[in-house]
VOGU-3710 file (C-alpha; in Angstrom, 3 decimals, decimal comma):
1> xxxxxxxxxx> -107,283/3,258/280,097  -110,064/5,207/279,194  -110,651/9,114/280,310  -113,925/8,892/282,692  -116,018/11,116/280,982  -115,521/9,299/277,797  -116,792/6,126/279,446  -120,176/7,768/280,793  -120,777/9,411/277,568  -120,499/6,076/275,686
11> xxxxxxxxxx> -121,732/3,148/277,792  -124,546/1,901/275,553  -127,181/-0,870/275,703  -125,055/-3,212/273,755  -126,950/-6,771/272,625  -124,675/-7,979/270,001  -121,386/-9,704/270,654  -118,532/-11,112/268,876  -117,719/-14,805/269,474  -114,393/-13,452/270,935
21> xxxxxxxxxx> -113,750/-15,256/274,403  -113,593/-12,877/277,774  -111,080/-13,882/280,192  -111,989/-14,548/283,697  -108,676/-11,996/284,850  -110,850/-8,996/282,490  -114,087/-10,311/284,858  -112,198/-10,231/287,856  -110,867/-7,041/287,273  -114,571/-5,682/286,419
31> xxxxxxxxxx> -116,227/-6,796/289,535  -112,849/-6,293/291,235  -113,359/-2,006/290,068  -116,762/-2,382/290,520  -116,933/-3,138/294,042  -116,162/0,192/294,919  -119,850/1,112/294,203  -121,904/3,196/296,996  -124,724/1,203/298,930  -126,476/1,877/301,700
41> xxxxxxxxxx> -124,973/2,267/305,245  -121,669/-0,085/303,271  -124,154/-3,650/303,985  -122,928/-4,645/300,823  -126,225/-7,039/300,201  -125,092/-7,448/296,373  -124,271/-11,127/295,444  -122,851/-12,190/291,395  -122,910/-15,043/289,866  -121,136/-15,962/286,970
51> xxxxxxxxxx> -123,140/-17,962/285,081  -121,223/-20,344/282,639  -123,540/-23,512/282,596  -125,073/-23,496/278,859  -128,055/-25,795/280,105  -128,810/-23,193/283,211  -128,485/-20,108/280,897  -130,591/-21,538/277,867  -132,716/-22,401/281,197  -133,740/-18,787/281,835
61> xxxxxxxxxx> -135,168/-17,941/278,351  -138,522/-19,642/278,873  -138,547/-17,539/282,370  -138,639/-14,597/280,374  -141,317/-15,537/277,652  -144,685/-13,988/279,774  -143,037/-10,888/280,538  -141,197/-9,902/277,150  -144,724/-11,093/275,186  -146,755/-8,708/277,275
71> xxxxxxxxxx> -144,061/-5,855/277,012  -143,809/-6,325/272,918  -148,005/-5,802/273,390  -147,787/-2,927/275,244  -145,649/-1,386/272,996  -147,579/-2,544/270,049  -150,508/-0,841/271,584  -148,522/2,793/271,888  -148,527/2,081/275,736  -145,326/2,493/278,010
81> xxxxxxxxxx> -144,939/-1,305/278,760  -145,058/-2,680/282,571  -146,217/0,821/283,309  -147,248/0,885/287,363  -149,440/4,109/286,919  -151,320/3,867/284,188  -153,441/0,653/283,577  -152,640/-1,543/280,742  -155,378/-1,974/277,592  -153,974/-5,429/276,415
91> xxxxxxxxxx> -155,077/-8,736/277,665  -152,530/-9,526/279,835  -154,013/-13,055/280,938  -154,250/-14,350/277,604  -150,640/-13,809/276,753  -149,850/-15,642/279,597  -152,359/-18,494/278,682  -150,337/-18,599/275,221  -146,912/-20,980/274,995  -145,245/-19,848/272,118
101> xxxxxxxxxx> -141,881/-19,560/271,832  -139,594/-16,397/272,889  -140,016/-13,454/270,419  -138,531/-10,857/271,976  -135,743/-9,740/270,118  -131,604/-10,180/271,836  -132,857/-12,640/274,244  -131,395/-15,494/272,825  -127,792/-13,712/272,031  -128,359/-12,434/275,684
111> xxxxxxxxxx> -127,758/-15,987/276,983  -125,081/-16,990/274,576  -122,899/-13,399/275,407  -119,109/-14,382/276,160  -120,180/-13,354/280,000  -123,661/-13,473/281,912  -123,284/-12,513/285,090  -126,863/-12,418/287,554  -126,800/-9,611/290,228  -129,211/-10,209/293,197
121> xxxxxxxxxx> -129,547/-7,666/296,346  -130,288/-8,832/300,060  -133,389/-7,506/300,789  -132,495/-7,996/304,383  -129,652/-5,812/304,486  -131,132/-2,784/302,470  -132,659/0,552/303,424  -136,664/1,100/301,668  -137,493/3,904/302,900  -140,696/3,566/300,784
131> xxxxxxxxxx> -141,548/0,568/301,541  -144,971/2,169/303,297  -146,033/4,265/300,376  -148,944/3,196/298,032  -146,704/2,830/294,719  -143,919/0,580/293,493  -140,437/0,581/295,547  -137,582/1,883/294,129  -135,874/2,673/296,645  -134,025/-0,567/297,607
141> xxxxxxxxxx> -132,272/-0,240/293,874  -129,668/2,778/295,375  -128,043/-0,461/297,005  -127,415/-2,552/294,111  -127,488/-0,552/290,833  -124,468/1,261/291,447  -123,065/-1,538/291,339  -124,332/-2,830/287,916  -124,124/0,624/286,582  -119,991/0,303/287,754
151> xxxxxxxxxx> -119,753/-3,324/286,103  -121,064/-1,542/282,707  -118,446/0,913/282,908  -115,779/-0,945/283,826  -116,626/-3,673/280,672  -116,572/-0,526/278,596  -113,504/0,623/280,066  -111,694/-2,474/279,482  -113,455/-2,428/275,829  -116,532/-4,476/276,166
161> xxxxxxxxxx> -119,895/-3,790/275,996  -123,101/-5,202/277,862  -126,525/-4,457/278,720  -128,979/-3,749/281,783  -132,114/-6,315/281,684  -134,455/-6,699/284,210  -136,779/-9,535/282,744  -135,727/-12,090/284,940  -137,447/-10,309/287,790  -140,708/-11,181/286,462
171> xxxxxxxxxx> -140,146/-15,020/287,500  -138,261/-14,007/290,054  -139,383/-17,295/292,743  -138,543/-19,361/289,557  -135,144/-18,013/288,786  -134,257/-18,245/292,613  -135,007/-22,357/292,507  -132,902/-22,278/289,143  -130,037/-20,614/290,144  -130,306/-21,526/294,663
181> xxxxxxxxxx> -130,539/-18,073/295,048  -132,278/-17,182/298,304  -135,760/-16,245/298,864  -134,792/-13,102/300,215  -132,500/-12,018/297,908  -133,879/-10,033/295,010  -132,600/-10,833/291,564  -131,985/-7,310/290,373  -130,307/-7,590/287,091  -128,740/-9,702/284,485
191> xxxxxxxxxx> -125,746/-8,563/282,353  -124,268/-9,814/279,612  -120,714/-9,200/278,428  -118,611/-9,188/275,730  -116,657/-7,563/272,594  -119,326/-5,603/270,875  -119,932/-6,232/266,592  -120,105/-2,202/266,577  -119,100/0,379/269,378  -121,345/3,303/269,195
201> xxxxxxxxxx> -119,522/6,641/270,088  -122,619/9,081/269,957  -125,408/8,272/272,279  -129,020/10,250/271,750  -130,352/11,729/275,591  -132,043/14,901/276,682  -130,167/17,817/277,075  -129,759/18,999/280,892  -132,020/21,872/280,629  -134,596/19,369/279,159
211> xxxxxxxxxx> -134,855/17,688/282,608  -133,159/19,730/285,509  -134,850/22,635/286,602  -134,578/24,891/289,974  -136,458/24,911/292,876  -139,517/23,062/291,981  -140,012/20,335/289,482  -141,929/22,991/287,709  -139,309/25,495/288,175  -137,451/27,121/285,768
221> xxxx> -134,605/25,280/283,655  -130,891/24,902/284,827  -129,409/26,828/282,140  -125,904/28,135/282,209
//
């Protein structure tokens, strides 16, 4: 068992595996800690699936090709990728128009990870309290990311690593047929698991007074 600070400090975006097998009794346990997450007014909308079907999984990697070829642009282009504020320089229809193959790199290994589990959220259960403002909701994610964000740290605490991706949401009506998720049910995440090729110990983030400040966001920094 792992101390809890440890854990935060060294959760990391892991895409590599080893071909070592996970046990369904360490996913159990995972989603069994997990659980525990906060959600709004406890409606517990969150549904997982455990996806073990090679044919569905290798399924989901054309889903993603639009969406990861447009984000690889952006980026190539020195622009924050699927960026809701400011507008987009790239041709975005012609990358859809084109039907190469997947190029974005991990996605591939993603669907071949020991574990893939697919997290959706009930949008008819959940709180969005922005759901009239003039921007993109985020709001509805304080009832399911907790939970993902507890699935991560329980895989590290039980010595696993896995990732956050959020491509899937991009064909999300597509990915509902594939998998008989419901219409209403967002597909918020997919995660895959297993015993990482290297465990990194030293993560790289902003110091606290870099982004905390008092008052106003243009206060001065929380310093102590």
């Amino acid at each position: 068992m792992m101390e809890l600070y440890e854990v935060m400090r060294t959760t990391f975006a892991c895409r590599n595996w080893t071909d070592e097998p996970v046990l369904d009794q360490t996913v159990h346990r995972i989603l069994d800690n997990a659980r525990f997450a906060p959600n709004g007014g406890n409606r517990q909308g969150q549904h997982v699936i455990v996806l073990r079907d090679r044919e569905l999984r290798e399924a989901l990697v054309p889903l993603v090709r639009e969406g990861t070829a447009i984000y690889q642009a952006q980026v190539a282009a020195g622009e924050a990728p699927w960026n809701s504020i400011v507008a987009t320089s790239i041709d975005e229809q012609a990358i859809r128009a084109d039907d190469g193959p997947v190029t974005f790199p991990g996605v591939h290994e993603m669907v071949e990870a020991p574990v893939v589990l697919v997290v959706t959220v009930d949008l008819a259960v959940v709180a969005s309290f922005d759901k009239y403002l003039n921007r993109v909701g985020v709001i509805s994610g304080a009832s399911i990311y907790p939970l993902v964000w507890n699935i991560l740290l329980a895989a590290r605490n039980e010595g696993l690593g896995g990732v956050l991706t959020t491509y899937l949401a991009e064909k999300e009506s597509e990915v509902q047929s594939l998998l008989g998720i419901p219409e209403h049910h967002a597909v918020a995440a997919m995660l895959p698991l297993g015993v990482p090729v290297k465990q990194l110990t030293k993560l790289r983030r902003k110091p606290v007074e870099d982004f905390v400040t008092i008052d106003r966001f243009d206060g001065p920094a929380f310093v102590v």
